[in-house]
VMD Tcl script that builds the backbone (N, CA, C; Angstrom):
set m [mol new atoms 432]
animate dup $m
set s [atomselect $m all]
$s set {name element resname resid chain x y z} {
  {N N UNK 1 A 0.844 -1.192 0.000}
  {CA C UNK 1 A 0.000 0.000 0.000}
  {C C UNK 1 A 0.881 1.245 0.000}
  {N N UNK 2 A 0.501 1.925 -1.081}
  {CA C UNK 2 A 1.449 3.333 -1.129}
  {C C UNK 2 A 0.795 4.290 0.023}
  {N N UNK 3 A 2.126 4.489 1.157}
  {CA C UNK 3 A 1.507 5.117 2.411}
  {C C UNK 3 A 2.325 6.548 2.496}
  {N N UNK 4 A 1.653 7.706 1.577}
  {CA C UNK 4 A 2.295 9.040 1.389}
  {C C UNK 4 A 2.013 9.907 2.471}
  {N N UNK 5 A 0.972 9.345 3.210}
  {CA C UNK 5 A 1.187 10.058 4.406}
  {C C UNK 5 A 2.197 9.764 5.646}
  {N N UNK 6 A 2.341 8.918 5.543}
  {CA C UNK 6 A 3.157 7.681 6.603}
  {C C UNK 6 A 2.348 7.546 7.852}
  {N N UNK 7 A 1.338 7.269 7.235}
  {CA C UNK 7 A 0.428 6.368 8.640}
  {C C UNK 7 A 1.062 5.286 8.999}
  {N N UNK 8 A 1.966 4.787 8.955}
  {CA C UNK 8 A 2.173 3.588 9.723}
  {C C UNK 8 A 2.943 4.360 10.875}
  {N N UNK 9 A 3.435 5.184 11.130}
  {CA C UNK 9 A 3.611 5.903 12.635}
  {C C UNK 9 A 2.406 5.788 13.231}
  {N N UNK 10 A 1.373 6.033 12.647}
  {CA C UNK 10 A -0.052 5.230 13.907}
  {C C UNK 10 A -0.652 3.774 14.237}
  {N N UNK 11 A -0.016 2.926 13.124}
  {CA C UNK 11 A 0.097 1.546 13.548}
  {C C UNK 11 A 1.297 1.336 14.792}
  {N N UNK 12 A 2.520 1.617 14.173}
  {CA C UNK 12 A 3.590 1.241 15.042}
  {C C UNK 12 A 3.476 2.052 16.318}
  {N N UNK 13 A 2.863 2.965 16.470}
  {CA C UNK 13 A 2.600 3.650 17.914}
  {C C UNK 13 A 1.404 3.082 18.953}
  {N N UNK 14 A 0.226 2.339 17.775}
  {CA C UNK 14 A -0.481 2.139 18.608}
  {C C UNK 14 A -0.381 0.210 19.355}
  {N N UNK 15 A 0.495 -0.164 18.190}
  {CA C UNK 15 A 0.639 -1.900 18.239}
  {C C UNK 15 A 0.885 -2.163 19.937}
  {N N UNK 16 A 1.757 -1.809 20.256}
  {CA C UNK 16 A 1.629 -2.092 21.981}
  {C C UNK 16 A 0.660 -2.017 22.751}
  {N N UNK 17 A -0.128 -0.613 22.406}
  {CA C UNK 17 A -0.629 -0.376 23.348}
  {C C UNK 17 A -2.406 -0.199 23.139}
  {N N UNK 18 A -2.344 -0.724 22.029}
  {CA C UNK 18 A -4.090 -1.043 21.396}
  {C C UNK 18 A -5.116 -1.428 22.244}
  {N N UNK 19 A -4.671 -3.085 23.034}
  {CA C UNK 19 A -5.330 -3.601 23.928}
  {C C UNK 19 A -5.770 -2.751 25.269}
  {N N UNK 20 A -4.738 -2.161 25.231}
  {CA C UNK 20 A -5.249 -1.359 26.890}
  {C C UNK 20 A -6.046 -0.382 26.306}
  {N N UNK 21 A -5.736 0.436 25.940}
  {CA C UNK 21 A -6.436 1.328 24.992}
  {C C UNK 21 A -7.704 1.358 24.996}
  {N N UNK 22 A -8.236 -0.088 24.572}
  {CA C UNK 22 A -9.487 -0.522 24.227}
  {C C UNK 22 A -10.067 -0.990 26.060}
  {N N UNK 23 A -9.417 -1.669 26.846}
  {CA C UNK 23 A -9.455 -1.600 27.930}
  {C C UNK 23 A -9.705 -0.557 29.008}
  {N N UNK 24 A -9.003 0.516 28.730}
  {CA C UNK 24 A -9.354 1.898 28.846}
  {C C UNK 24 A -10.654 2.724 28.999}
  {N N UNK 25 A -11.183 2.605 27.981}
  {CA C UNK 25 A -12.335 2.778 26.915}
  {C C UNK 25 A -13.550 2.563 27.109}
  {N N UNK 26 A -13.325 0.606 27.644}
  {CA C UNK 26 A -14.301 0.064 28.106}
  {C C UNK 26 A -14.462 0.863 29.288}
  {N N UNK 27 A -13.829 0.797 30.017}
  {CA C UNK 27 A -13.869 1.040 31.606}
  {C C UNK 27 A -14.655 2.454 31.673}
  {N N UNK 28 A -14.184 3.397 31.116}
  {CA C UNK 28 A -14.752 4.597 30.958}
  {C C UNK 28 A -13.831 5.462 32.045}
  {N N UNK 29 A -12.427 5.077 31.198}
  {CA C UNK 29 A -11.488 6.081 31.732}
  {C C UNK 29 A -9.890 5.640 31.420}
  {N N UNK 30 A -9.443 6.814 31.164}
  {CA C UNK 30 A -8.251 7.103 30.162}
  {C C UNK 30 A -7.219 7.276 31.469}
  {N N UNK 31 A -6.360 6.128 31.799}
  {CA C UNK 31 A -5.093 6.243 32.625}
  {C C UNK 31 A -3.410 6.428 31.927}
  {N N UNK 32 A -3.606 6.133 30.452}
  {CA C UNK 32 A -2.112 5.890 30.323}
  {C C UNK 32 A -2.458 7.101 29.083}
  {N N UNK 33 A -0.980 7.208 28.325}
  {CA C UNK 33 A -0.472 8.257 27.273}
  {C C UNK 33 A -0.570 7.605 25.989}
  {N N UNK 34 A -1.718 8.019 25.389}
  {CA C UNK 34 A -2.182 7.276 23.901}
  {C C UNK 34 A -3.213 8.394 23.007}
  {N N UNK 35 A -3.337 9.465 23.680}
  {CA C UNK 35 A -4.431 10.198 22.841}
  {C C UNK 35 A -4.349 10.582 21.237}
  {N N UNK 36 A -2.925 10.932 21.617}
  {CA C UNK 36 A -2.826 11.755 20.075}
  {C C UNK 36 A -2.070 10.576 19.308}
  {N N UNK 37 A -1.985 9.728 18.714}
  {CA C UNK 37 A -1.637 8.403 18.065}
  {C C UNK 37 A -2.984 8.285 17.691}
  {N N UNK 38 A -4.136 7.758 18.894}
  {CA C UNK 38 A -5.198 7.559 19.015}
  {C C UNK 38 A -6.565 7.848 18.226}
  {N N UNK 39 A -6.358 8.964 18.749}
  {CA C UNK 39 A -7.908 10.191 18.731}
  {C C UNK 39 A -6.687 11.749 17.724}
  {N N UNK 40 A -6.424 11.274 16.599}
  {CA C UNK 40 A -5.247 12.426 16.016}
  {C C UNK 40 A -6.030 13.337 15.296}
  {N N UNK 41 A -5.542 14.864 15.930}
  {CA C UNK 41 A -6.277 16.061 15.205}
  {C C UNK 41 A -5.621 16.745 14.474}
  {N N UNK 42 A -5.624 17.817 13.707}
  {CA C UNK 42 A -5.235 18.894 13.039}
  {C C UNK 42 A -3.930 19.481 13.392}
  {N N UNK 43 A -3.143 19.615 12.212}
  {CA C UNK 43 A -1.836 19.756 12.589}
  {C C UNK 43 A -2.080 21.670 12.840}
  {N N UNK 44 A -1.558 22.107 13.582}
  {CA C UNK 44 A -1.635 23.457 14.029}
  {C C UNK 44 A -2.183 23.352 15.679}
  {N N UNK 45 A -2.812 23.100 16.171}
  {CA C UNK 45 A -3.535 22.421 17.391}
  {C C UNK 45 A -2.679 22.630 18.681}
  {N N UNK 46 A -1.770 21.166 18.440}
  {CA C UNK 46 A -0.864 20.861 19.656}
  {C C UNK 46 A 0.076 21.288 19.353}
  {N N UNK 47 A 1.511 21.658 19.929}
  {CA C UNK 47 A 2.293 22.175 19.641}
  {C C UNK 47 A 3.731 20.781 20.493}
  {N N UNK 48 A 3.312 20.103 21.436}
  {CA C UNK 48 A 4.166 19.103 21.863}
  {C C UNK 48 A 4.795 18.410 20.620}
  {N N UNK 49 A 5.899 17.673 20.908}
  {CA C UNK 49 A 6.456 16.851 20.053}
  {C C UNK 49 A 5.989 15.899 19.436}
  {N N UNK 50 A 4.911 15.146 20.634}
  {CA C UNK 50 A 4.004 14.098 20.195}
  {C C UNK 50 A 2.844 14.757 19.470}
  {N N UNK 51 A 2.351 15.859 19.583}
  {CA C UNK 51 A 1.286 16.523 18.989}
  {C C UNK 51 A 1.327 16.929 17.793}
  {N N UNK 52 A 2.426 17.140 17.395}
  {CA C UNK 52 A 3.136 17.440 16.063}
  {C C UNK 52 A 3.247 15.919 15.095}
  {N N UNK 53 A 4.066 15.303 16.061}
  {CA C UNK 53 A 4.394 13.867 15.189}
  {C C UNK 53 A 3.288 13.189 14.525}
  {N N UNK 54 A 2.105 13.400 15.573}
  {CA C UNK 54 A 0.507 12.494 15.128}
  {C C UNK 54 A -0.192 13.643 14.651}
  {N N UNK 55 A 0.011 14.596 14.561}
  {CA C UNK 55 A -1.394 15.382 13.552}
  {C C UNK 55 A -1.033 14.967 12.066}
  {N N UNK 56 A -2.669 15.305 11.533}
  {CA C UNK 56 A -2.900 15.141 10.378}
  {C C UNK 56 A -3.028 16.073 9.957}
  {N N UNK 57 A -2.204 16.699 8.721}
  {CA C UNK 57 A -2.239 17.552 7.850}
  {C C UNK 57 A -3.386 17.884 6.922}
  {N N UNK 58 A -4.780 17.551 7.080}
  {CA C UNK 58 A -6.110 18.107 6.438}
  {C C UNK 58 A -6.831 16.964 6.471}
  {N N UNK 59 A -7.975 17.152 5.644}
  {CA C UNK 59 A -8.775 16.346 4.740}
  {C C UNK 59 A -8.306 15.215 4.527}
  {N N UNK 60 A -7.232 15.153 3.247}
  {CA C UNK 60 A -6.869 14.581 2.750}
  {C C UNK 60 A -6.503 13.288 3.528}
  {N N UNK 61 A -5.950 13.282 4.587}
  {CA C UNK 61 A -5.133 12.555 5.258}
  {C C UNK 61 A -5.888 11.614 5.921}
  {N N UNK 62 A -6.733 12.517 6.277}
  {CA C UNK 62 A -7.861 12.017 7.530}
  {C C UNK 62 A -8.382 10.988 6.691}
  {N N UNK 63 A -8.746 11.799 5.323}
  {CA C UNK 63 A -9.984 10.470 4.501}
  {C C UNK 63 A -8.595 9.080 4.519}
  {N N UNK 64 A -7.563 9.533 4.458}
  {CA C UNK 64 A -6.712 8.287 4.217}
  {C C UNK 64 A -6.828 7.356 5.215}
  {N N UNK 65 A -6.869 7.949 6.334}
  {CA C UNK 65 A -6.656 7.620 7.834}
  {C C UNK 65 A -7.594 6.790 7.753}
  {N N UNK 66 A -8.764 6.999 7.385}
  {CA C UNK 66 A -10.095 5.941 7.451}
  {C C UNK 66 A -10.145 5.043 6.634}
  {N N UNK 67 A -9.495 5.620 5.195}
  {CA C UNK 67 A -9.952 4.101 4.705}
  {C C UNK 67 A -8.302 2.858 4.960}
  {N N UNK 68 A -7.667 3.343 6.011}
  {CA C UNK 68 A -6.149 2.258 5.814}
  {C C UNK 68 A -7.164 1.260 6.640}
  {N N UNK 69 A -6.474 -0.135 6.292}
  {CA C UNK 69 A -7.023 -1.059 7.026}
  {C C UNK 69 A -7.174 -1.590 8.289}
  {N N UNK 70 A -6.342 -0.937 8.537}
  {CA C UNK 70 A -6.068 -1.071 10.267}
  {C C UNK 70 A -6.949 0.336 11.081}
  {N N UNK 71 A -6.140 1.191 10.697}
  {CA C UNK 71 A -6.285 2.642 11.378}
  {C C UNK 71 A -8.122 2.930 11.346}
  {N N UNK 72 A -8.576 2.588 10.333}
  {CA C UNK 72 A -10.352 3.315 9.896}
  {C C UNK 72 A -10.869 2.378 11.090}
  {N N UNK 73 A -10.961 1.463 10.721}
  {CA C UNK 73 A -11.591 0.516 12.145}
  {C C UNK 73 A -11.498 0.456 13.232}
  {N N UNK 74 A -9.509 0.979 13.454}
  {CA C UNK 74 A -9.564 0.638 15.624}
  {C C UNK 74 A -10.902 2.346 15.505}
  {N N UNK 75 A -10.458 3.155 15.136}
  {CA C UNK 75 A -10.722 4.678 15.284}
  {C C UNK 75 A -12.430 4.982 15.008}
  {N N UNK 76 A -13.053 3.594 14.913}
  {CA C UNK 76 A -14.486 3.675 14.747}
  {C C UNK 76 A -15.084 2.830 15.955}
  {N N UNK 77 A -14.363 1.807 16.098}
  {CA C UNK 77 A -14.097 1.254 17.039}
  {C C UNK 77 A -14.015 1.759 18.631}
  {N N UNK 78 A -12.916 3.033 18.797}
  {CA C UNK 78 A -12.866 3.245 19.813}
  {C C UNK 78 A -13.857 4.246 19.877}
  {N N UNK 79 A -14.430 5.164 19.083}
  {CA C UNK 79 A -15.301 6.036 19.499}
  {C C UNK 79 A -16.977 5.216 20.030}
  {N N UNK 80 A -17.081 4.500 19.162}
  {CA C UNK 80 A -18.085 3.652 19.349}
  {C C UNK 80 A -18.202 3.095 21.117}
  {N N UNK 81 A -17.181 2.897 21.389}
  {CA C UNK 81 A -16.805 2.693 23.025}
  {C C UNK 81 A -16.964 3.563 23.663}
  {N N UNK 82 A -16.783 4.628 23.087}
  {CA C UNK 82 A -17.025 5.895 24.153}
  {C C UNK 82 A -18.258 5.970 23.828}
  {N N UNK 83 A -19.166 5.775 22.832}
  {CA C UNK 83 A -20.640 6.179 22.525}
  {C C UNK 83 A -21.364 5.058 23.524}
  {N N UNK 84 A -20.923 4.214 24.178}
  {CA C UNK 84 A -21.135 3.515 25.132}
  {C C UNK 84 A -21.429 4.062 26.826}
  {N N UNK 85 A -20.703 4.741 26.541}
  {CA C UNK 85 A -20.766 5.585 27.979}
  {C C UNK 85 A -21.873 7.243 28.250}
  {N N UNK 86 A -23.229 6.877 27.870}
  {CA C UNK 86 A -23.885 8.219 27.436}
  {C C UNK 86 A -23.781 8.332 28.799}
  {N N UNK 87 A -23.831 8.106 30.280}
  {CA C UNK 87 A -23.778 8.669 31.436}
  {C C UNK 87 A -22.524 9.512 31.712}
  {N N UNK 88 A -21.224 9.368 31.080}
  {CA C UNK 88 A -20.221 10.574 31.505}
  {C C UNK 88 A -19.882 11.222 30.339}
  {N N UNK 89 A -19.313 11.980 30.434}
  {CA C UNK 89 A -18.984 13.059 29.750}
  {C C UNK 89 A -17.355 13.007 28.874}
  {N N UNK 90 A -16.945 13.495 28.030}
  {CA C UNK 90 A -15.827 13.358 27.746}
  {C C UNK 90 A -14.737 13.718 28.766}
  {N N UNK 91 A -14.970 14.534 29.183}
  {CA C UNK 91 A -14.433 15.482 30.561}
  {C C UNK 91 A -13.570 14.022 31.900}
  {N N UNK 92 A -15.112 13.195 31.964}
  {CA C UNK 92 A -14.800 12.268 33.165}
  {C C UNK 92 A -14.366 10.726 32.429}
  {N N UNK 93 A -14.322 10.314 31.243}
  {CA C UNK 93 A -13.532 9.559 30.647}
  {C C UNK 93 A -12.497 9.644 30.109}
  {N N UNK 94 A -12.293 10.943 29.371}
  {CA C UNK 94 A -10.704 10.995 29.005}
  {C C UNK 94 A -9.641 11.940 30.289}
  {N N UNK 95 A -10.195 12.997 30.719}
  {CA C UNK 95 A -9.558 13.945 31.575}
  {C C UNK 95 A -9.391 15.143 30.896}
  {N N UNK 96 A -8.506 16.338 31.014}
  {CA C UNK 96 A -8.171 17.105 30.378}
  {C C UNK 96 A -6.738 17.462 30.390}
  {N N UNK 97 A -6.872 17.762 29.193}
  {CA C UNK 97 A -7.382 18.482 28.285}
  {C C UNK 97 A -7.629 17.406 26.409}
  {N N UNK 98 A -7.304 15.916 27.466}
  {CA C UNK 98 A -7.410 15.135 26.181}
  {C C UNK 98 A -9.066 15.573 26.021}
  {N N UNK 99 A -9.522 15.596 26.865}
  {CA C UNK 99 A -11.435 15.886 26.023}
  {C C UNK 99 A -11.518 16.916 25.129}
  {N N UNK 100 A -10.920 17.627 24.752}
  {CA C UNK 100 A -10.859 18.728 23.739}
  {C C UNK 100 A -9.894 18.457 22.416}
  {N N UNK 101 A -9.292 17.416 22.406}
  {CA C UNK 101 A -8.510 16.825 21.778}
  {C C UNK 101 A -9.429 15.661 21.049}
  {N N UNK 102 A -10.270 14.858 21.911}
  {CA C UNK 102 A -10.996 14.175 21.072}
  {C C UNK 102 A -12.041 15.529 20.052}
  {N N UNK 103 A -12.693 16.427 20.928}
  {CA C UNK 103 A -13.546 17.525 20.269}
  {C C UNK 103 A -12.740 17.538 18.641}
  {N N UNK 104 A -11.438 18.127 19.168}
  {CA C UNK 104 A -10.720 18.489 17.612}
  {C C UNK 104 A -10.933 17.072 16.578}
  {N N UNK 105 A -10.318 15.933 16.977}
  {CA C UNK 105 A -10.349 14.667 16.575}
  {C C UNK 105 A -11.663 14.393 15.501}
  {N N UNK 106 A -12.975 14.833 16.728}
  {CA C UNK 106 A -14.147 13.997 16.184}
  {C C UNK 106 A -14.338 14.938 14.770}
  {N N UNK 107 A -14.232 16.305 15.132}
  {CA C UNK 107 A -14.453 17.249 13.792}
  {C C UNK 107 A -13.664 17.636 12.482}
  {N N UNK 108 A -12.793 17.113 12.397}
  {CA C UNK 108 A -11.725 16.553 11.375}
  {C C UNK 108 A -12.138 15.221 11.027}
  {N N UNK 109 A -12.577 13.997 11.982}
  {CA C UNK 109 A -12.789 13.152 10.792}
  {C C UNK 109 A -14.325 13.203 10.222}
  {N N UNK 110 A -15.128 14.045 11.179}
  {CA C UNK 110 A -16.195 14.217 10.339}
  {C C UNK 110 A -16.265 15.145 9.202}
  {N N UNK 111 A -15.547 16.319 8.981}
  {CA C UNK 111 A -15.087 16.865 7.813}
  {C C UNK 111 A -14.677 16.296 6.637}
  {N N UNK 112 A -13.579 15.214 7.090}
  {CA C UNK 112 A -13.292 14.088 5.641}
  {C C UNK 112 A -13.899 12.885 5.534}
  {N N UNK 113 A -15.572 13.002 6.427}
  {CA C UNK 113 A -16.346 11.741 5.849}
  {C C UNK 113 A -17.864 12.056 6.778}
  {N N UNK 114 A -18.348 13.346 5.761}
  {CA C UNK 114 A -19.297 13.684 6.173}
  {C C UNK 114 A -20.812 13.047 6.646}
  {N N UNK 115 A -20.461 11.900 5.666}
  {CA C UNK 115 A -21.556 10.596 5.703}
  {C C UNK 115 A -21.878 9.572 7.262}
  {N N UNK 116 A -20.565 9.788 7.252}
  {CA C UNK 116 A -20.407 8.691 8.730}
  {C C UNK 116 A -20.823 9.338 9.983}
  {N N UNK 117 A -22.109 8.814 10.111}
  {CA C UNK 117 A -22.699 9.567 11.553}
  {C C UNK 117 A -22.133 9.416 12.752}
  {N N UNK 118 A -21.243 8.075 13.176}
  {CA C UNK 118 A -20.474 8.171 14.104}
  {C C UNK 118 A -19.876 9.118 14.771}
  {N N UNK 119 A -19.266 10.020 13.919}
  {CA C UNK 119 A -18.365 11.164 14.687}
  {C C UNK 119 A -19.308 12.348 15.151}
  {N N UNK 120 A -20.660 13.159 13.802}
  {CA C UNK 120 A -21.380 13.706 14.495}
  {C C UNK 120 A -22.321 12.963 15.976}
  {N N UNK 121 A -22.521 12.075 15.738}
  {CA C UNK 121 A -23.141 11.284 16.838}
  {C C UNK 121 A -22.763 11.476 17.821}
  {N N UNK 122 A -20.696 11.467 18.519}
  {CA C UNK 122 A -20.311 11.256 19.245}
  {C C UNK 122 A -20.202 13.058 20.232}
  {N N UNK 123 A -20.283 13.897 18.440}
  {CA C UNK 123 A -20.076 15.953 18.903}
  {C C UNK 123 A -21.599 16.052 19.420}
  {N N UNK 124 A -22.424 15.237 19.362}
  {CA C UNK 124 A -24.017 15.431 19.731}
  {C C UNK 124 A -24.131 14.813 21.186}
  {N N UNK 125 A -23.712 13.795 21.612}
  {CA C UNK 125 A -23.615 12.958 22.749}
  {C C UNK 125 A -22.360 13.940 23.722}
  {N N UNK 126 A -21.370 14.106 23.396}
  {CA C UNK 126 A -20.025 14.961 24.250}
  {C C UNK 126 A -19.867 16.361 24.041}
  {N N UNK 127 A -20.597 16.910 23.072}
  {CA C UNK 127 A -20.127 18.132 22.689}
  {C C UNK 127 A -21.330 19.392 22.708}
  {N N UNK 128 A -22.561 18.354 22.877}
  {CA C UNK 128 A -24.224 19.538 22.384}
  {C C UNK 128 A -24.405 19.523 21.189}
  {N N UNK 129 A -23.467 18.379 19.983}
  {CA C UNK 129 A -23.058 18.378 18.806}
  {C C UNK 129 A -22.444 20.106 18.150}
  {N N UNK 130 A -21.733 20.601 19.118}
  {CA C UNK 130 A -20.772 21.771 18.452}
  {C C UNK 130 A -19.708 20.951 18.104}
  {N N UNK 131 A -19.012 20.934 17.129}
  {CA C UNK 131 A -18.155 21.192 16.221}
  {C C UNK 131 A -16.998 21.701 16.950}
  {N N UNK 132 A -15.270 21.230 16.948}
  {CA C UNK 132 A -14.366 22.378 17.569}
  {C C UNK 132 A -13.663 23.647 16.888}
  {N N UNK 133 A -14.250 24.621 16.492}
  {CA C UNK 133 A -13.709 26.210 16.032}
  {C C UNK 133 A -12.659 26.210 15.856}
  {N N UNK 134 A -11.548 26.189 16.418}
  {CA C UNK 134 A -9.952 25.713 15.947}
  {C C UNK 134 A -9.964 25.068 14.673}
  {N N UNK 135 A -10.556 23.748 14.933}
  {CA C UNK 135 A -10.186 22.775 13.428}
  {C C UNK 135 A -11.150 23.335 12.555}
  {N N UNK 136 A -12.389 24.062 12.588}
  {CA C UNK 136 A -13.147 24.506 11.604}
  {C C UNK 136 A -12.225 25.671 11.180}
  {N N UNK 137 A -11.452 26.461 11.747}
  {CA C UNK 137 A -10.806 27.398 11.238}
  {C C UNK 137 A -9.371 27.249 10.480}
  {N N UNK 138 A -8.891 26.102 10.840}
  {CA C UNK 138 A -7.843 25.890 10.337}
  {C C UNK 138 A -8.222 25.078 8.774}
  {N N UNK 139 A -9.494 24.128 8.760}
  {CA C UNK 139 A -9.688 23.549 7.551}
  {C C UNK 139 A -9.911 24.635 6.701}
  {N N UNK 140 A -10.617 26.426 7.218}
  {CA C UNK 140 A -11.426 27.101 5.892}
  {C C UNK 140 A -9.944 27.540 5.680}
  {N N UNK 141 A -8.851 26.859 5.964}
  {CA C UNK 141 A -7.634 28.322 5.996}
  {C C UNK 141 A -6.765 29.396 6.343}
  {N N UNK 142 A -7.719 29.531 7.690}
  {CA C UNK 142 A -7.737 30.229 8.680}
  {C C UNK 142 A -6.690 30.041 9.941}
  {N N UNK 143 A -6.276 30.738 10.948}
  {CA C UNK 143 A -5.398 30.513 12.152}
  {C C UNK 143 A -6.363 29.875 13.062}
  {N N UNK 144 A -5.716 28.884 13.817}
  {CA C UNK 144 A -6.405 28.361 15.256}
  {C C UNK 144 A -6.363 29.710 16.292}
}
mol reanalyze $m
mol bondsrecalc $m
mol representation Tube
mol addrep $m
């Protein structure tokens, strides 16, 4: 598979630590360091080393992100787990400031796959379904 984005930095980042991850998830609460591999938003966003390394550079990427064979599924997968938990909040399953990180997350991949109700589903269930302003501003072009 011609991989011009080099998504396999999100396979090989997440291969260890997938299972807990998903373990995590279930439980309805985020103890270890996996977000941005994970739940990856808009490059402009984070400014950490790791935040940099895992953003996705637009659209483009994201739609890639979904359809690789590995990556589209854990990442439907894990939200779907959190759509499991309608009693807490993003706030009391991930912590912060990763809950604003999924926000960015969910609205980038719903941008490059407008069809898939999952992600609005998840900005409607965690968010009041708002959208995060940062990544809407950075997709029209715009500064975060």
């Amino acid at each position: 598979m011609n991989d011009m984005f080099d998504l396999t930095r999100f396979v090989t980042a997440q291969r260890p630590v997938f299972s807990r991850v998903m373990q995590e998830l279930k439980a309805g609460r985020k103890n270890s360091h996996w977000m941005w591999f994970v739940f990856p938003q808009l490059r402009g966003l984070g400014h950490s080393e790791m935040a940099e390394r895992f953003a996705l550079s637009g659209t483009a990427e994201a739609q890639a992100y979904l359809q690789h064979s590995v990556l589209g599924p854990r990442l439907e997968e894990c939200v779907n787990t959190l759509l499991g938990h309608s009693g807490l909040s993003a706030l009391q399953i991930l912590g912060s400031p990763d809950d604003m990180k999924l926000r960015s997350c969910l609205t980038l991949f719903l941008a490059a796959h407008p069809r898939s109700g999952v992600y609005q589903q998840a900005l409607d269930q965690f968010y009041s379904g708002a959208a995060d302003g940062r990544t809407l501003a950075l997709l029209q072009g715009g500064s975060a």
